[in-house]
C-alpha positions in Angstrom: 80.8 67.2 115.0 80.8 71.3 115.2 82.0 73.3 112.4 85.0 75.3 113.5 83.4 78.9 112.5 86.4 81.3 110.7 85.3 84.9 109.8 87.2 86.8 107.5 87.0 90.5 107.1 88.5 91.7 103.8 88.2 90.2 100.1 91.7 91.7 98.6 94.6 90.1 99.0 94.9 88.7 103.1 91.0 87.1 102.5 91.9 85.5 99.2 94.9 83.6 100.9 92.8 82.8 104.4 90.8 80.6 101.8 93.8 79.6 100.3 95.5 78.4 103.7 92.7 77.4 105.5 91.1 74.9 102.8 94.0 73.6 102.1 95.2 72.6 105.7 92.2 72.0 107.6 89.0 70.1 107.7 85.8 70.7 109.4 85.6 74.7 108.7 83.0 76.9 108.3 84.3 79.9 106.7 82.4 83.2 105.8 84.4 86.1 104.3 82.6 89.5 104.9 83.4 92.3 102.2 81.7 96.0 102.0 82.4 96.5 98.4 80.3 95.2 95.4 83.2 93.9 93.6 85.1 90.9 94.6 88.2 91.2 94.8 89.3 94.5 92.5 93.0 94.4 91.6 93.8 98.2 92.3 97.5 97.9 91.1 96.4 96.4 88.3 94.7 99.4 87.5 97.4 101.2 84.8 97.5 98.3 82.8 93.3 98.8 82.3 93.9 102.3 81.9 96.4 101.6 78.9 94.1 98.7 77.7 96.6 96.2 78.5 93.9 93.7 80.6 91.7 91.4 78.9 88.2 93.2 80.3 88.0 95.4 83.9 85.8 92.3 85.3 89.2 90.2 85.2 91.6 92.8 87.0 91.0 90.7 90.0 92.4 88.3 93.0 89.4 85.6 92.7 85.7 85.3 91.8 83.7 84.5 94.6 82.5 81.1 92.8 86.2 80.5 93.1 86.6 80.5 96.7 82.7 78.7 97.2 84.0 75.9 95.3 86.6 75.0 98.1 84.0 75.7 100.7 83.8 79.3 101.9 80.9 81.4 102.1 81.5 85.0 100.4 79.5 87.9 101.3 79.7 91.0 99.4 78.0 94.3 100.4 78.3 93.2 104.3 79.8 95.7 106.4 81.0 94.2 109.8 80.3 97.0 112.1 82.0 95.5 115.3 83.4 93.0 117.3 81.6 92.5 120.2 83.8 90.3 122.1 82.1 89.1 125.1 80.1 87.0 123.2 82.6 86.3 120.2 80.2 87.8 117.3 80.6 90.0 114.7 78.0 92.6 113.8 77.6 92.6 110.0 75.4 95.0 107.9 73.9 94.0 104.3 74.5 97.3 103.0 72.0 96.5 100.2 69.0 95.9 102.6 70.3 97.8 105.7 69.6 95.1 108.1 72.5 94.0 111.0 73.4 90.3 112.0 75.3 88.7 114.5 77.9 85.4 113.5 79.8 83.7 116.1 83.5 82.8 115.5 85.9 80.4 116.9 88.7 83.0 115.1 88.3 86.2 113.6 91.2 87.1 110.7 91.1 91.0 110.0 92.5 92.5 106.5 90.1 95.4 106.4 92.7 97.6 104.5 93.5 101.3 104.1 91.0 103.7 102.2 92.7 106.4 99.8 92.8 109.9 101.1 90.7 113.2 100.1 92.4 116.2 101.3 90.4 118.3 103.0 90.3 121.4 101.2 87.3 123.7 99.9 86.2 121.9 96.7 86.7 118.3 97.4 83.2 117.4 96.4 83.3 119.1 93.1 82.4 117.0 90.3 85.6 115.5 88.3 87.3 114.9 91.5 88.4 111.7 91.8 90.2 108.9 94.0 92.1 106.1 92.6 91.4 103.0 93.9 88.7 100.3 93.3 86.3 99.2 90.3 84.4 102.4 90.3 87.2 104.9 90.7 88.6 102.8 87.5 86.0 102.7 85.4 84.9 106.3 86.1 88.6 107.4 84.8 88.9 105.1 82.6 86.0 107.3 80.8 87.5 110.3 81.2 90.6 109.5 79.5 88.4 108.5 76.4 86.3 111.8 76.8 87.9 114.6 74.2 86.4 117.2 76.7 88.5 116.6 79.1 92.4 118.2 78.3 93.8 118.9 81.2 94.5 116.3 84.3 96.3 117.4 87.3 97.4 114.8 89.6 97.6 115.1 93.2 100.4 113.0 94.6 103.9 111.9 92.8 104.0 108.2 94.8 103.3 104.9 92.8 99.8 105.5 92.5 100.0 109.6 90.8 103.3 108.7 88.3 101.1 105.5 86.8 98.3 107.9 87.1 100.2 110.5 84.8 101.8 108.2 82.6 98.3 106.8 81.9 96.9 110.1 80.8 100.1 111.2 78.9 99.2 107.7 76.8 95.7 109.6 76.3 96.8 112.5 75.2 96.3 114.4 77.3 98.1 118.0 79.6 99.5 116.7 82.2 100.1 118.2 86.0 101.8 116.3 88.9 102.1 117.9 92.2 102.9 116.8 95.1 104.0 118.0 98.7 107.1 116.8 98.9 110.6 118.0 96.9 110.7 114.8 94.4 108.4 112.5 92.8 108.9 108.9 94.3 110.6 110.3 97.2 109.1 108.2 99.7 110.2 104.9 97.4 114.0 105.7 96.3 117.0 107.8 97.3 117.4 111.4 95.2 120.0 110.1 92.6 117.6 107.8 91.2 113.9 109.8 91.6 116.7 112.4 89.7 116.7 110.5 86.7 113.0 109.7 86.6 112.0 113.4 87.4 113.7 114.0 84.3 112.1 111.4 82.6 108.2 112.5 83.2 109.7 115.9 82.0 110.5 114.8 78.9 107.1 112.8 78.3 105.2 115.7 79.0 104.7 115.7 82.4 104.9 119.4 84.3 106.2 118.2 87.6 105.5 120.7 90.7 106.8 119.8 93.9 107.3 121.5 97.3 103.8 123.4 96.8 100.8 122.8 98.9 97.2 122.5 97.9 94.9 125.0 99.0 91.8 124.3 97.0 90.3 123.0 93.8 88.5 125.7 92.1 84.3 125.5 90.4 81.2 125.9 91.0 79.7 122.5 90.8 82.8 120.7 88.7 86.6 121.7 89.2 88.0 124.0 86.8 91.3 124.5 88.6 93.6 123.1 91.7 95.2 126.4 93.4 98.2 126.0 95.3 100.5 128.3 97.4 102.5 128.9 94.2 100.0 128.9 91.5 96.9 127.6 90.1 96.4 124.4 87.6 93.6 124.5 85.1 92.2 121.5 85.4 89.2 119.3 83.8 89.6 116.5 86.1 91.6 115.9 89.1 93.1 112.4 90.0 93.8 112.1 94.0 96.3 110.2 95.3 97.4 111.5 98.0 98.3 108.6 100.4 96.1 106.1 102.2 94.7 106.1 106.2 93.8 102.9 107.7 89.8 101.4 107.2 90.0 101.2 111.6 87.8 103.8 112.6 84.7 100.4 113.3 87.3 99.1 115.2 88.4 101.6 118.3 87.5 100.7 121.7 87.9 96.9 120.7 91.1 96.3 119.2 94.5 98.5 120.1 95.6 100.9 117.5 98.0 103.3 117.4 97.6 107.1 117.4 96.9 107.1 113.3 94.8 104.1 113.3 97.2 101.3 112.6 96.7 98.0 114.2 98.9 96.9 116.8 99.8 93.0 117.2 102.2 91.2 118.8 104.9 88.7 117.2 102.1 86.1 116.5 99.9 88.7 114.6 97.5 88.7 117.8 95.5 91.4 118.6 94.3 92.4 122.2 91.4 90.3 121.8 91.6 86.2 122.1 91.3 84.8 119.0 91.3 88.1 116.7 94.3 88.3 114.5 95.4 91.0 111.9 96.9 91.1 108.5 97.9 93.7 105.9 97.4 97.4 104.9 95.7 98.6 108.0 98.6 96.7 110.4 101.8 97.8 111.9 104.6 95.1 110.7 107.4 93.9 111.6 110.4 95.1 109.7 113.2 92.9 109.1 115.8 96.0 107.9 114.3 98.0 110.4 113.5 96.2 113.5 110.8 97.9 114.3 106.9 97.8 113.6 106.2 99.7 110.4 102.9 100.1 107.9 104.0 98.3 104.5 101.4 98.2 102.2 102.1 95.7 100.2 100.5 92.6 98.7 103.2 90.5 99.1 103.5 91.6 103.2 99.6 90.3 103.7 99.6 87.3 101.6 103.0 86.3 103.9 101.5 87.6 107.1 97.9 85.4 106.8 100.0 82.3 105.5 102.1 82.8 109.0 98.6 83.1 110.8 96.6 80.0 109.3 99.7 77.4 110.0 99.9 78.6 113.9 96.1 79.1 113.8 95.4 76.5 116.3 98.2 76.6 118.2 98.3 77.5 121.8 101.2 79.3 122.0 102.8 79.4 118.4 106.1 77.7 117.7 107.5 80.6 116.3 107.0 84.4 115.9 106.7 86.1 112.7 110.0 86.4 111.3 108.8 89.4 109.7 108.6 91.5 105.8 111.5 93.3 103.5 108.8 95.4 101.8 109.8 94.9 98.2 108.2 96.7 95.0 108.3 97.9 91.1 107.4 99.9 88.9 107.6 101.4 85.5 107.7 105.3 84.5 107.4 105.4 80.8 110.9 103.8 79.8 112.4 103.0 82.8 111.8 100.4 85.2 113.3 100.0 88.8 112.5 98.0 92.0 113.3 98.5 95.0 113.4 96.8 98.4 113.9 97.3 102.2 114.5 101.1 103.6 115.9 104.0 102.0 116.9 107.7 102.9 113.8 108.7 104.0 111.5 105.2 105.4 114.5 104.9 107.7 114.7 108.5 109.2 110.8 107.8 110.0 111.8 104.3 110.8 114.7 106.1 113.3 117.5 103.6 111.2 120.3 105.3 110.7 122.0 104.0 107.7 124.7 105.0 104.8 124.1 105.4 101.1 125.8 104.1 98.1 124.8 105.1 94.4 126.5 103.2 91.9 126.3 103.8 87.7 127.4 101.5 84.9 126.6 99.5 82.0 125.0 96.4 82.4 127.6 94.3 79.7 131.3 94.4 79.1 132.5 97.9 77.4 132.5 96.2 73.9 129.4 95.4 73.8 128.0 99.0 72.1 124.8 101.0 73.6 123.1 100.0 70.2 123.0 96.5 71.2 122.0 96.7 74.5 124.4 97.9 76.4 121.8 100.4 78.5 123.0 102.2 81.3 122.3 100.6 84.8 121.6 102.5 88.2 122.3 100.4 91.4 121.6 102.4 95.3 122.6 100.1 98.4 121.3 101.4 101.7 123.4 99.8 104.4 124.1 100.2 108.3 127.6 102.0 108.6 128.7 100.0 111.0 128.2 96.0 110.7 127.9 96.7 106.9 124.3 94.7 106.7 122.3 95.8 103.8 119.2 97.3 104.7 117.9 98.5 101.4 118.4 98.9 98.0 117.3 99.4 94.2 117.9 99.2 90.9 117.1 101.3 87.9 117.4 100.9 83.9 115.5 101.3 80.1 116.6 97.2 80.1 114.5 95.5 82.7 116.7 94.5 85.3 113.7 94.7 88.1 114.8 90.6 88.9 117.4 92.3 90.8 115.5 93.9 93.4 114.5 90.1 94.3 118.0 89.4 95.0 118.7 92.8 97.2 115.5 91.4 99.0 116.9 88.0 99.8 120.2 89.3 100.8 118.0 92.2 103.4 116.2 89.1 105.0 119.2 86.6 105.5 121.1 89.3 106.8 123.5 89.9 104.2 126.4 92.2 104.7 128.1 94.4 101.8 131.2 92.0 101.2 128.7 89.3 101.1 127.2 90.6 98.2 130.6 91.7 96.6 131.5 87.9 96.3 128.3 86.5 95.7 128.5 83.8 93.5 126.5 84.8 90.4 126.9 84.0 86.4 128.4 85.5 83.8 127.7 86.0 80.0 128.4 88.5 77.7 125.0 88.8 76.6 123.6 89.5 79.9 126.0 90.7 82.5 129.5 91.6 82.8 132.8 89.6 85.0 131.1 91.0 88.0 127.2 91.1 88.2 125.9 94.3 88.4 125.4 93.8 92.8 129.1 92.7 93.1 129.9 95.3 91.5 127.7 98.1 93.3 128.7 96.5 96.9 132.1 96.6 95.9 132.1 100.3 94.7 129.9 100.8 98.3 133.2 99.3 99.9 135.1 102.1 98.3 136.7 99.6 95.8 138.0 100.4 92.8 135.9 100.7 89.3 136.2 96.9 87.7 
């Protein structure tokens, strides 16, 4: 009896659960993951915590060894480059970037994560040396040094998302001057609503960081290594530059074959089809669905892949699937030196691209009862709900402290995908103990005070 041939283009996070799915469920496979990279699978948010010297070795900040996955019965090929899809005969053409010869493999079903690459702005002194990208084993490693290296005193940081503030926080750590610029008019803007990226502008301040926003790049300045980053408002001396300056889609092998939209994304339909019968599509590089927004969207997020292949691999081999995707909240966290938030759904500015309209609610406190004092614990908490003005159903939300209340953004997440409404979260039923929480949880509290209710 045939082998059932499943390619898999990507070895991050959407490959590594293919395997996962696919071996588990089914019988009778042969699977063959193709990966350009050396390096299989490179954790890239995993990369601070290297950085800081908080990983047990840079060879471990990883999804899965490829002995891992050979053991259950796929093939893994690293330094293969799948060139195209040639569709009429249901190949891929793959080149062994190591030898620089091109093969053909059939498939019965093709499963694309390809992934975004980071960006390099295009300005005069890109290719200096000392000007770097943040993503991958290299990138890593090749900062990683430069942190150690006494030489280098001055770091200026292009971009204030996740990626530049654990970027900066890592280099304050090494001692180093630290610059932070970015396009926009906050740090984090793109991830939380102004009252909290506020409070966490405040707090890179106060660790050192200069914060610049509002300014646009106009070149990095040397003659064969960068010596400065000039902007429309002033120029940054600068030993190394860190980039990280948002991500495009890895697509560009893929037009004329498979529908994408004007920027590259990947366009599917409810069943994560593409155009093509039999291709389907997973993760960075993909449009998805929404659930706050109900629309199509680019999350790039771990968690959105991992659910979008396990959704793919049960209705692999049905004809018509049972059901559509239901879809992805888009949830995250992260730390900036002594506070940590999360944060889930849409906010201010993901729903004005998104075209949601939506009302804002920021809501302050302490996490226990008044008599608890600050000395013991009693930190101040930071709650925003994001919410549709009329029907009331939450579409977003976060939560910021010093205490680590990030568990919270799981719940704001579950109530965004069941369709929660504010006065279902005011009377949620949840527990209370002195030594963790007050009458009201810290979300009753915050939807009641979105309600317009008054301070409990």
């Amino acid at each position: 009896m045939s082998k059932t041939k499943i390619i898999i283009v990507g070895a991050s996070h959407g490959g590594h659960q293919a395997i996962l799915e696919l071996t588990r469920k089914h019988k009778n496979l042969d699977i063959k993951l193709f990966e350009v990279g050396d390096f299989i699978s490179f954790m890239s948010c995993g990369m601070e915590l290297y950085l800081e010297n908080s990983v047990t070795d840079v060879n471990d900040v990883r999804n899965f060894r490829p002995e891992d996955m050979e053991q259950l019965g796929a093939e893994i090929y690293n330094n293969h480059q799948v060139l195209a899809i040639n569709a009429d005969d249901r190949t891929v053409s793959v080149k062994d970037v190591t030898t620089g010869s091109i093969e053909k493999y059939s498939y019965d079903k093709l499963i694309l994560s390809s992934g975004v690459t980071p960006n390099s702005l295009p300005v005069p002194g890109n290719d200096l040396e000392n000007v770097y990208l943040m993503r991958g084993k290299d990138w890593a490693t090749s900062i990683k040094a430069k942190l150690e290296n006494p030489a280098v005193k001055n770091i200026t940081i292009v971009g204030a998302g996740y990626i530049g503030v654990e970027a900066a926080e890592a280099s304050i750590k090494a001692g180093k001057n630290v610059t932070l610029i970015d396009m926009i008019d906050r740090p984090l803007g793109n991830y939380l609503d102004a009252e909290l990226t506020a409070i966490l502008e405040k707090e890179l301040a106060d660790k050192g960081v200069k914060v610049v926003t509002g300014v646009r790049i106009e070149s990095y300045e040397g003659t064969s290594q960068v010596t400065a980053v000039k902007t429309n408002e002033g120029k940054y001396p600068s030993d190394l530059v860190i980039q990280a300056a948002g991500v495009k889609p890895n697509t560009n092998w893929l037009k004329g074959a498979i529908d994408l939209d004007d920027q590259g994304w990947i366009k599917t339909d409810e069943y994560l089809r593409t155009n093509l019968p039999d291709v389907y599509a997973a993760g960075d590089a993909v449009l998805s669905y929404s659930i706050p927004a109900q629309t199509k969207i680019p999350i790039a997020l771990a968690t959105v892949v991992r659910r979008e292949v396990r959704y793919i691999i049960a209705h692999l081999f049905e004809n018509q699937p049972s059901v559509p995707f239901k879809g992805a909240v888009g949830s995250s966290a992260l730390s900036v030196f002594d506070y940590h938030f999360a944060t889930a759904g849409l906010n201010t500015t993901t729903a004005k691209k998104a075209g949601a309209t939506l009302k804002s609610s920021f809501y302050q406190d302490t996490l226990r009862p008044d008599y608890v004092p600050r000395e013991k614990g009693n930190t101040e908490v930071y709650v925003g709900l994001d919410y549709d003005p009329q029907t009331h159903r939450i579409l977003g939300g976060a939560v910021l402290s010093t205490y680590d209340i990030t568990a919270q953004g799981n719940v704001i997440a579950l109530a965004i995908e069941q369709g929660l409404r504010l006065e279902d979260l005011a009377e949620a039923d949840f527990f209370f103990q002195p030594g963790f929480d007050r009458q009201w949880s810290l979300l009753n509290l915050a939807a009641q005070h979105a309600l317009g209710e008054p301070k409990f």
